[in-house]
N, C-alpha and C positions, 0 to 999 in steps of 0.2 A: 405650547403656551404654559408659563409656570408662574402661578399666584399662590401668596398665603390665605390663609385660614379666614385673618384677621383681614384682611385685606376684602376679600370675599364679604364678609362679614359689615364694611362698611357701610356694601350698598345694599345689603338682602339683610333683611330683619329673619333671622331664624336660632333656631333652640336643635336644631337638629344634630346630629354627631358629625364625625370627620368620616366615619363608615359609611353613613346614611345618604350624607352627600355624597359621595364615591358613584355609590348605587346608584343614585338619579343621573348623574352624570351620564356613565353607560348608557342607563335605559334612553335617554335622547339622544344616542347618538354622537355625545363630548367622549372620547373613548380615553377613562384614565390609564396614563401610561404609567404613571407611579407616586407614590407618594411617601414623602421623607418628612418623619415626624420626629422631631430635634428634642423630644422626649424619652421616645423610646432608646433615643442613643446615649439620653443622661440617666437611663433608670439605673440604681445603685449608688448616684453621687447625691452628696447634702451638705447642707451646710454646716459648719462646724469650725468652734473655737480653740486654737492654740492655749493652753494653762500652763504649761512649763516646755523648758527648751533647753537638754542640756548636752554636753559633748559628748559622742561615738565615743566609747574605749578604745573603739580597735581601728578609727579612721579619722583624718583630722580635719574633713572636707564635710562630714555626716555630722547629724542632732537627731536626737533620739526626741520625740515631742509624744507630750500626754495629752491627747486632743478631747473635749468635751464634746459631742456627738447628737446630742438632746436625749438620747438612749442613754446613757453611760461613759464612761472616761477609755479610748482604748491606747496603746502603743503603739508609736506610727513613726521609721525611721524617715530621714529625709534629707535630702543633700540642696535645698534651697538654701540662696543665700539672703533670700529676706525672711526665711521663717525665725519666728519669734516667739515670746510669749504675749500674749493679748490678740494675737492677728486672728483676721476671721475671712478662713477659705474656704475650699471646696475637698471636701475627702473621698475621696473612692473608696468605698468600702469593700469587704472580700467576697469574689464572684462578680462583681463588676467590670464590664468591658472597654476600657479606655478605646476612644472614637478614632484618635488618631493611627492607631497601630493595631488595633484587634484583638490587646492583648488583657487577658482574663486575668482578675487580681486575685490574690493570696493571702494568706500568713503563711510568711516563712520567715525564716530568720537573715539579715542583712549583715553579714562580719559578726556572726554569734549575737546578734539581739532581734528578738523577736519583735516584725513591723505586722498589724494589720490595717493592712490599706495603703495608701499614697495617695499624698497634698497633691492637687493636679494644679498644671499651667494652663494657660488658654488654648496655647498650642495642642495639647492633647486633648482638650476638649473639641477641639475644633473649633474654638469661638476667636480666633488672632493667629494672628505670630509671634506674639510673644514668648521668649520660654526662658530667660533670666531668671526668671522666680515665680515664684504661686502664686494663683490669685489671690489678690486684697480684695475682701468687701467692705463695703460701710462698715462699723464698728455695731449698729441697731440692727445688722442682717438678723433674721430670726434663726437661732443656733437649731439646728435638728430637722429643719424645713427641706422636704425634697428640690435640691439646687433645681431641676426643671422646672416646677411650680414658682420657684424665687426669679430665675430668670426670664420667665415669662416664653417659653421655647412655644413657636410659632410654626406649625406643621403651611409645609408647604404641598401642594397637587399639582400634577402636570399633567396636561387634556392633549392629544391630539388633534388637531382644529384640521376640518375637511377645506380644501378647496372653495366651497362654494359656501361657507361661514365666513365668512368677512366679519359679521357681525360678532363674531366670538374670538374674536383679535384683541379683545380687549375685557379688563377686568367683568367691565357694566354688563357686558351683554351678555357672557356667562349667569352674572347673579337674575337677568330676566329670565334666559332661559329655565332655571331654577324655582324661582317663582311664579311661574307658569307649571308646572308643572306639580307642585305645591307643595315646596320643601320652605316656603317662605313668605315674606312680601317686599317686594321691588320698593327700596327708597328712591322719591325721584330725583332727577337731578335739579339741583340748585339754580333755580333762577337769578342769574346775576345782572347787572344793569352799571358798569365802568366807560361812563360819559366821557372822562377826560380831562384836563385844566389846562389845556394848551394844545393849540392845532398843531398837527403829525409837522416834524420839519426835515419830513423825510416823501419825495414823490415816488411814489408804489402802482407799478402800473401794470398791465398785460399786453405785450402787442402779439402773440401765442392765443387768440380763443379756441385754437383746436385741439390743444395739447395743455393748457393753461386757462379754463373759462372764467374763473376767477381766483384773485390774487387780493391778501387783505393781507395789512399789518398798521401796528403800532409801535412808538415810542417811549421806553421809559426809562429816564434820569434819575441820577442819583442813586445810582445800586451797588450794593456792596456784595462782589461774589466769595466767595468760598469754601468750604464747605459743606453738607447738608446738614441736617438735624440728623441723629441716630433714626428716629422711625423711615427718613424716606431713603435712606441706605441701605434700612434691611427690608425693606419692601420692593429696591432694585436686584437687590445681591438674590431677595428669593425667584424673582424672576430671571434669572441668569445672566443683569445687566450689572455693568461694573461702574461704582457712583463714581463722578470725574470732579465737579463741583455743581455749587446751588443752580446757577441756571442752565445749562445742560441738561442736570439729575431732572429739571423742573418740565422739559419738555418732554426726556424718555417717559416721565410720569404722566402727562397727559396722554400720551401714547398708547401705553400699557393698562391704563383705566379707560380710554372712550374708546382706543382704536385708529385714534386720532394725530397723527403723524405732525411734527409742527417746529417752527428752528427758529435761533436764537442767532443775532449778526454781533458784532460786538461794533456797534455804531462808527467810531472812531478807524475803522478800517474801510467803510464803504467812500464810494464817490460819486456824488452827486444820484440821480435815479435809479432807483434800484427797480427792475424790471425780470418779468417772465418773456422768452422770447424763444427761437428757434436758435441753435446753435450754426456758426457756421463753418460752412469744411475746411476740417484741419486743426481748430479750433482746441488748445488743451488747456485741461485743468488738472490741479495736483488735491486730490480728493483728503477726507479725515483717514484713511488708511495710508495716508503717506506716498498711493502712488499716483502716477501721471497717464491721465484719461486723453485719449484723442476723439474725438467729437464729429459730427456732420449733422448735415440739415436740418435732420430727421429727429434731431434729437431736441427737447427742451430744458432751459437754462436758466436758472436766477441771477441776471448780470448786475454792473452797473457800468459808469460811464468806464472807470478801468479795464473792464473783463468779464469772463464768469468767476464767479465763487460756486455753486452751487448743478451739480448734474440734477434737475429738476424731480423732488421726489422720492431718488436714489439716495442720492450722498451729498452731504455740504461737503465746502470746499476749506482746504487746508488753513488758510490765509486770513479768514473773516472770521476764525471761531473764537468766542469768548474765553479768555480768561483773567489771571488773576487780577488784572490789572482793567479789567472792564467796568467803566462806571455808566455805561449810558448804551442801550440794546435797542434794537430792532427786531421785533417778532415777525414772524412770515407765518401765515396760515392760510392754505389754499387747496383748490382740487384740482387736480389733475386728471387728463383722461386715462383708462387703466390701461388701453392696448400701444399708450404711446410708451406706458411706463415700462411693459412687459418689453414692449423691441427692445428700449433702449439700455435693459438690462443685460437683455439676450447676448445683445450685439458687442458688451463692453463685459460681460460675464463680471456679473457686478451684483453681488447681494446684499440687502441689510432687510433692519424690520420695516424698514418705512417702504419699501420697494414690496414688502409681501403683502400689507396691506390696500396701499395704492392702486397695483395692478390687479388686487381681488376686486377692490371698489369699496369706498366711504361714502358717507353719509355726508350728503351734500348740501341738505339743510343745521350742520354741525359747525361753521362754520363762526358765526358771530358768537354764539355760545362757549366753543373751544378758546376762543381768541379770548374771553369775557374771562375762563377759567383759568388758562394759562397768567393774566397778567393777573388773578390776585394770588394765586400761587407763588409768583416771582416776587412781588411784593411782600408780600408775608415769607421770606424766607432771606430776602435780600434788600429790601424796602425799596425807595424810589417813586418817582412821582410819572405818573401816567399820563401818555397823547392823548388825543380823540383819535377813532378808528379812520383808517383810510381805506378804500372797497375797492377795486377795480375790477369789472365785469362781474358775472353772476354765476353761480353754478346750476346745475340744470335742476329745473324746480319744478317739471311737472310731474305729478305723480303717476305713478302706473296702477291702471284700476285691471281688477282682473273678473271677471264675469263666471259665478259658480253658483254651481247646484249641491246642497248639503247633501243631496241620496247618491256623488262621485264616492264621498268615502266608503259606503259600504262596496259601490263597486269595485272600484280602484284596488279600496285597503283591505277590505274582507274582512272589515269590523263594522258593528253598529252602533254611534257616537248619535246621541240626539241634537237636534238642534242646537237647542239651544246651549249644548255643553261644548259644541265646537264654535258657537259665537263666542263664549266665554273665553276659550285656548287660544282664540284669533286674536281677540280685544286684549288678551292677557301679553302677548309676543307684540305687540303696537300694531295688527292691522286696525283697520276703520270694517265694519262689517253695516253695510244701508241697503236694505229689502228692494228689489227693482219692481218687483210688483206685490200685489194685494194679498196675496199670499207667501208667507215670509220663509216657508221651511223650500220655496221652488225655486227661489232665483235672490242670487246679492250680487252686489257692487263690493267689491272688498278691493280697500285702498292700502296697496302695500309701501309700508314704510320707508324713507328712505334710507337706512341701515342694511336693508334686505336687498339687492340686487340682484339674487342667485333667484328671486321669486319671478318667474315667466309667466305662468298659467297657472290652470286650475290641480293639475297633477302635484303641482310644487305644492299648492296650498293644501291636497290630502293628506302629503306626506309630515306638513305642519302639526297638522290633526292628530294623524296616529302617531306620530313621536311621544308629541307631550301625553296623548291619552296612553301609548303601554304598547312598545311593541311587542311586550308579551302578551297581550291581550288578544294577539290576533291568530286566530285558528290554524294550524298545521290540518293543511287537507289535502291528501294524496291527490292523484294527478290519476285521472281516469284511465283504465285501461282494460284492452280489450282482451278477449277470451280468447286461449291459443297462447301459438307461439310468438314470440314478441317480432316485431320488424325489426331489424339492424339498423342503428343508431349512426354508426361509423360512412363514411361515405366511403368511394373508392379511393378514393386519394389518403386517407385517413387509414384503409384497412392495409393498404400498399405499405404507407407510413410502418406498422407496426409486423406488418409480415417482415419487411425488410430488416430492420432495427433487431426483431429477435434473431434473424437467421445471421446478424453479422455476429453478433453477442456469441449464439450460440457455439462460431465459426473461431472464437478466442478473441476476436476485438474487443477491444476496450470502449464504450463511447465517452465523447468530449462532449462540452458544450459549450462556445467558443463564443463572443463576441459578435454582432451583427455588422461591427464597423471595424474600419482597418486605420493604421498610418497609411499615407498616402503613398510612398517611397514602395511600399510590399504591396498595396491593391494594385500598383501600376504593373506589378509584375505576372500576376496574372491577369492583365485587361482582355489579352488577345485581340487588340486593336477595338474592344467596346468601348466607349464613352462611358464615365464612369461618373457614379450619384456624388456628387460632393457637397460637403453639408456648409451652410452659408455659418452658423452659430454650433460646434459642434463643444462637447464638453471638455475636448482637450484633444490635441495636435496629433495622438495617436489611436483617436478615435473620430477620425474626421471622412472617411470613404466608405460607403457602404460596400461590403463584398462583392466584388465579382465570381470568385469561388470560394470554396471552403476550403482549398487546399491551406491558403496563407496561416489562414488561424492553426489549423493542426501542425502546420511547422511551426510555428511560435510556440504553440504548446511541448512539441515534443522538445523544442531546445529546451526549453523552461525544466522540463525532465531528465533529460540528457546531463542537464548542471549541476542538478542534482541528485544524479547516481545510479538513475534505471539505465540497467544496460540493454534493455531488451523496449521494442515498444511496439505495440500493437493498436494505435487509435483509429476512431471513426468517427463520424458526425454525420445527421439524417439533418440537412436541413436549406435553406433559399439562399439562393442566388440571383444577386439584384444588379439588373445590368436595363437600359435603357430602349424603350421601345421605339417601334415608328413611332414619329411626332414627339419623341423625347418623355411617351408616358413611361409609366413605371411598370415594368416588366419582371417578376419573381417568378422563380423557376426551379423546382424541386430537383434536389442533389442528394447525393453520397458521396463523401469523399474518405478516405482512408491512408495511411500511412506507417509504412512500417519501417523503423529503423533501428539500430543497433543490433544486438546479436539473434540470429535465427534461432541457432544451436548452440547452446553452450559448450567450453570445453570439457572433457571428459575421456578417461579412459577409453572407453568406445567408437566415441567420433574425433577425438584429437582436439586438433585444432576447432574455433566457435566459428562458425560458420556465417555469414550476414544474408540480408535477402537479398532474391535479384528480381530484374523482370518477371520472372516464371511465378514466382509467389505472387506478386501483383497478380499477371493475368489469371492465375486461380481463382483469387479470392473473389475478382470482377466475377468469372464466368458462373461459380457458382451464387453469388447475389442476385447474375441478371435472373440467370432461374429463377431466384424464389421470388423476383419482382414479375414473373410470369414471360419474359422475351425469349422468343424463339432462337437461342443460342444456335443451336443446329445450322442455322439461316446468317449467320452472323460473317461478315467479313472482315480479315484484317488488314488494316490500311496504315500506312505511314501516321506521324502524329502530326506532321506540318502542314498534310494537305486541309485546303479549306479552314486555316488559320488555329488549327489547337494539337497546342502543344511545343511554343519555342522553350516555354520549361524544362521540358525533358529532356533526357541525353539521346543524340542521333544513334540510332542502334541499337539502342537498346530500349525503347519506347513503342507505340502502336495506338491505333486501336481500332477497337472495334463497330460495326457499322451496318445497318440493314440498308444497301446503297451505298452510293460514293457519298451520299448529301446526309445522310441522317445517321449521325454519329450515337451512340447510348453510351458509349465509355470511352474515357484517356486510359492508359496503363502502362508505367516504366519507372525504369531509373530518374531521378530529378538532376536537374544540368548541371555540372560542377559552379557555376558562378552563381547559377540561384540558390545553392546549399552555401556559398559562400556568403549571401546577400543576408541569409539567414542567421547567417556564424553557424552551420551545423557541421559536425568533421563525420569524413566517414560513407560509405554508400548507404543511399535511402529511397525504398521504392514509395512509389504515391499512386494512387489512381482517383479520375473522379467519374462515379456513373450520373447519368444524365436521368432518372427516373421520369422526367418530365416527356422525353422521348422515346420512351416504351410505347407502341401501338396498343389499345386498347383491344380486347378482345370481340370480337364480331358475335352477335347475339345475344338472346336477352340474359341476366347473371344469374345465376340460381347456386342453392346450396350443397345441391344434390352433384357426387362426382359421377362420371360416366362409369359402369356399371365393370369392375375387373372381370374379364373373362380370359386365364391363361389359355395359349394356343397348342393344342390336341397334340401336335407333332414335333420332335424334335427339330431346334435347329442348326445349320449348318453351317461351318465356317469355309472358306476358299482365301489365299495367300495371292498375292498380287504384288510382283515387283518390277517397277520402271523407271526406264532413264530418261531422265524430265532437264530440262536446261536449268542450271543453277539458281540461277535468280528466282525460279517458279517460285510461290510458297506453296508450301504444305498443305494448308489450308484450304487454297483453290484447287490442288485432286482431290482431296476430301471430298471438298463438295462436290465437284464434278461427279465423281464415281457413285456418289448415294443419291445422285439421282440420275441416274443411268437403269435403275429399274424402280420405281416404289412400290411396285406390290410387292417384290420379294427380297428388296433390301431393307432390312431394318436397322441397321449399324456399320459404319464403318472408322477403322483405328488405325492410327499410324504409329507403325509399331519398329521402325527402322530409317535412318537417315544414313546413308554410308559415302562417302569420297572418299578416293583413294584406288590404290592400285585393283584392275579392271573394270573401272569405271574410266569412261573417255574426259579429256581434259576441258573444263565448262559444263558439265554436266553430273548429276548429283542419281543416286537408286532412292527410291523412295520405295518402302514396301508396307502393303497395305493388307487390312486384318478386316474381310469383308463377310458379314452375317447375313446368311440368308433364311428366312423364314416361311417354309411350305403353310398349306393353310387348311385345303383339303382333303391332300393327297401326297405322298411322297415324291422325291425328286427322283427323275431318273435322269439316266446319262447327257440325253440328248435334253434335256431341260437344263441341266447344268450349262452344259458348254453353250446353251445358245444365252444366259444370261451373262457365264465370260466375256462371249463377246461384246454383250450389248457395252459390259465395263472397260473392255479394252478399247471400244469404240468413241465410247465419252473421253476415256483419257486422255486421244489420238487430238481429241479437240485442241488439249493444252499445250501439244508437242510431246506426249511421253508414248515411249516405244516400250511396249512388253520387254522385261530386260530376258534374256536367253534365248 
């Protein structure tokens, strides 16, 4: 929201600075976001008279001009072709920052003559477009007068306005806020009273009271559009509206001073009743931005017997609006419901100022008044003779009374505001404050206004309270705590979160931070046959499916890198996966996903050729995260990617993963499919993995800080060599496991340390040899202890089909 100075000033009686008001602003709450004071960008210019004007020696397009200054006479070259002797313009003096370009003024010499300063245009002042010549002033300008002070430069503020301020949508309700808080006094608004000289000859009706409770307008003839006056064009331009003409300008103005949203028909284009009603499906309109609305039910409409003009609220319609040629107008002024206005925004991604107010909520006893204001504004700018008003249905009129206790604020707020200072702060904002009982500091009725919507209860009305009285006022009071060591704040999901996160960092990945939503085209390709969240109103066509995985976004990211130049990529992302529950609830499910693509190894004399990743880096990087996510790796199997639906992404063969169970997967890991790197546009091989941290087993017992107690073991220990012919197909993996737990007291590790085919090995069958740690505990191993735990390993093997190879 952006007002001038002066503007401010109309409604608030005050003496205070442009600083001071700043300050107040913040402390309630209006958070200025900046403010551009049209002074400080004219400090160094003044006004000043031309005295002589004669030709450049050394240019025949330059005048060398002796300008009078009110200080003194200086030299000023200058290539205007209206400069003269007698004019009276604007001089930049030297050290002066010309507004249009930034650029710091001088004396230097221009083709060997010395200029100090330069005649400015409007153009470089920022005040036009002009730039033909220099300013001309009146010939009575006052010569020497700082040109800001002459031109009257009007600093403008811009507030960020909270959601739940409606009431500060508009000039007025800022200068109350202000005045409440004591930077001023609130002028009221003008009581007007435009009867009319002729019944409305226009029928205004609602057949909409749900979305439309009431609809009011008038007539008035005879008006000559055009133009506005200079003041109400620089009171739109400081607001960052752009003036169109008189009656247009006339409505954004009632707008931007009450808040109050309100449209202008250009009579001669309506047909016959003009009506609020429901739109129906199918239904288009060609709106003021030129483009073409499609409509349904749901939505409401200012028609007449032709059609719509009007998407209710939002946006007039292309067809009906006023111009030059407008002698005879139709005002609309009405209230709408806000959650009809917000769908039907949603729906039709459709913004303006009347739609942000709307859907926040107006004042709905604003009505006859606005209507009363807008028609003598239109009047007094374009003249014309006025209908009597026409009403059709009512807007909701009962008030909301809200039941409080003046000792909530010190609870609540943890300040202490007397009584009677927070009747004052209530009465001063437009509540009604009426004692419910006999004692007045125990209980009130407080009647909240109808500009305030966002006021519910009694917590809304503390928060009134301590605004205006000083959020600084309120005590910073530590948060009690107890003696000792503090309790851990983080939960386990939380601490999981950040174990994991460092050890991928630490591990050289990169983290991402990706988008929550996908285009549809790439969510569908990691669905894995889930049902997928799709958003009815989303902000745009490639952010319309919420993720299934996190793989999608890190492929999009890394192309986005790829394109531009990194040859190497190592990303990651720690975060939910949204895929759809029993009954369709919403199901989020904590992820890792990672991706590594482009060159492993660089080339170099050492390694040659750059080497890229394969599977095997993927499954590293998996095996050592599941660790620091605390899963029993050891216990881990590895499984196809297909089975139990994950993983048609990945290339066959080159993909896995891994699985406590056939059914409980914790991680994908592999190459990505040729066609899904194609879907992506990525060239090249590229591994991906995504861990499932959601499906880590929790650990059994209660958690403590304290680790189990290192005690290394007294005796050295022993390794044994272990080689066999296992059928081809076995994996690796399953003698592994098999063999380590073939004794657990006294195997502590086993390592596959050889895979060989080929000549003496039998044909379908593969040596696996195996690197098996044994660890004595009490006592040292002897022979016949050995070999009977050989056995026990050659016995487990025997399970899988592998024969002691020799």
């Amino acid at each position: 929201m952006k007002f001038s100075l002066s503007w401010l000033k109309q409604y608030l009686e005050t003496d205070a600075s442009l600083e001071d008001i700043a300050l107040k602003l913040n402390a309630i709450g209006l958070e200025v976001e900046g403010i551009e004071d049209p002074a400080a960008k004219l400090a160094g210019f003044r006004v000043a008279k031309v005295l002589t004007a004669d030709k450049h020696p050394q240019a025949d397009k330059l005048q060398v001009l002796t300008v009078d200054t009110g200080e003194g006479v200086l030299q000023v070259v200058c290539g205007a072709p209206n400069a003269r002797a007698g004019l009276v313009g604007v001089l930049g003096l030297a050290g002066a920052t010309v507004p249009a370009n930034g650029m710091v003024l001088k004396v230097a010499a221009v083709r060997g003559v010395e200029s100090n300063g330069m005649m400015c245009s409007t153009r470089e002042l920022e005040l036009g477009e002009d730039h033909e010549g220099i300013i001309e002033l009146p010939e009575d300008a006052p010569v020497g007068t700082p040109f800001a002070d002459y031109h009257g430069a009007d600093p403008v503020i811009e507030v960020a306005i909270t959601p739940n301020r409606p009431d500060c949508m508009g000039v007025y309700g800022i200068a109350r806020d202000l005045a409440a808080v004591g930077i001023g006094t609130l002028k009221p608004i003008e009581a007007l009273d435009i009867p009319g000289s002729f019944p409305c000859p226009v029928e205004v009706r609602t057949d909409d009271a749900e979305g439309c409770p009431a609809f009011y307008g008038r007539v008035i003839k005879g008006v000559k559009n055009g133009p506005s006056p200079q003041w109400l064009q620089d009171r739109l331009k400081a607001a960052g509206q752009r003036p169109i003409s008189a009656l247009v300008d006339a409505t954004n103005y009632l707008m931007l001073a009450y808040g109050r949203p309100a449209h202008a028909y250009d009579l001669a284009k309506l047909n016959g009743t003009v009506v609020a009603r429901r739109a129906t499906d199918g239904e288009t309109v060609v709106a003021l931005n030129e483009k073409t609305y499609t409509l349904d039910a749901e939505m409401t409409v200012i028609a007449d017997d032709s059609g719509v003009h009007d998407i209710a609220g939002i946006m007039g319609g292309e067809h009906s609006g006023c111009g030059e040629e407008t002698t005879d107008v139709l005002l609309e002024i009405a209230y709408f419901d806000p959650e009809r206005i917000a769908r039907t925004g949603r729906k039709l991604n459709l913004t303006s100022d009347a739609r942000s107010r709307f859907e926040r909520g107006i004042d709905p006893n604003f009505l006859d008044t606005g209507l009363d204001h807008l028609t003598k504004l239109i009047q007094t700018l374009c003249g014309g003779e006025a209908s009597q008003a026409v009403r059709s249905g009512a807007a909701p009129a009962t008030p909301k009374i809200v039941h409080f206790d003046p000792a909530l604020t010190e609870k609540l707020g943890g300040v202490t505001i007397e009584p009677g200072e927070q009747q004052r702060i209530l009465e001063s904002l437009g509540f009604s404050v009426v004692a419910e009982q006999a004692n007045f500091d125990k209980s009130w009725a407080i009647t909240v206004p109808g500009w305030r919507p966002d006021v519910d209860g009694a917590p809304d009305i503390v928060e009134e309270v301590v605004r205006i009285n000083g959020l600084d006022k309120v005590t910073s009071v530590a948060l009690p705590r107890a003696d000792g060591v503090a309790r851990p704040t983080a939960t386990p999901t939380q601490a999981l979160e950040r174990r994991v996160r460092r050890a991928a960092a630490a591990r050289g990945l990169h983290e991402a931070v990706t988008w929550s939503f996908l285009p549809s085209a790439e969510a569908d390709a990691f669905a894995d046959g889930n049902d997928l969240w799709s958003l009815a109103n989303p902000i745009s066509e490639d952010m319309k499916v919420m993720r299934p995985s996190l793989l999608p976004g890190l492929l999009m990211a890394a192309k986005r890198n790829l394109d531009r130049g990194a040859s190497s990529l190592r990303l990651f992302e720690l975060g939910r996966r949204y895929l759809r529950g029993a009954g369709g609830a919403s199901d989020e499910r904590l992820a890792l996903g990672f991706v590594l693509a482009g060159e492993k190894v660089s080339r170099g004399w050492a390694t040659g050729k750059a080497t890229a990743f394969d599977a095997y880096d993927a499954k590293a990087e998996v095996t050592a995260l599941l660790a620091e996510a605390g899963a029993p790796v050891e216990k881990l199997q590895v499984m196809g990617v297909d089975d139990s639906g994950h993983g048609p992404q990945f290339h066959p063969g080159q993909s896995a993963t891994l699985r406590l169970g056939p059914k409980n997967v914790l991680a994908r890991f592999g190459m990505l499919h040729p066609t899904v790197a194609k879907q992506f546009d990525i060239e090249g091989p590229v591994a991906v993995a995504e861990i499932y941290l959601d499906a880590i087993p929790g650990k059994k017992g209660a958690a403590t800080f304290a680790r189990t107690r290192y005690a290394p073991p007294a005796l050295q220990a022993v390794t044994r060599d272990f080689a066999f012919l296992v059928p081809v197909e076995l994996a690796a993996g399953d003698l592994v496991r098999m063999v380590a737990g073939a004794d657990k007291a006294n195997i502590v590790a086993v390592r596959l340390f050889d895979d060989f085919r080929g000549q003496g090995v039998p044909e379908g069958q593969k040596s696996l040899a195996l690197e098996v740690t044994l660890q004595p505990l009490d006592k040292s191993y002897k022979e016949e202890d050995l070999k009977a735990i050989s056995d026990k390993v050659t016995a487990a093997a025997a399970k899988l089909g592998a024969v002691l190879r020799g």
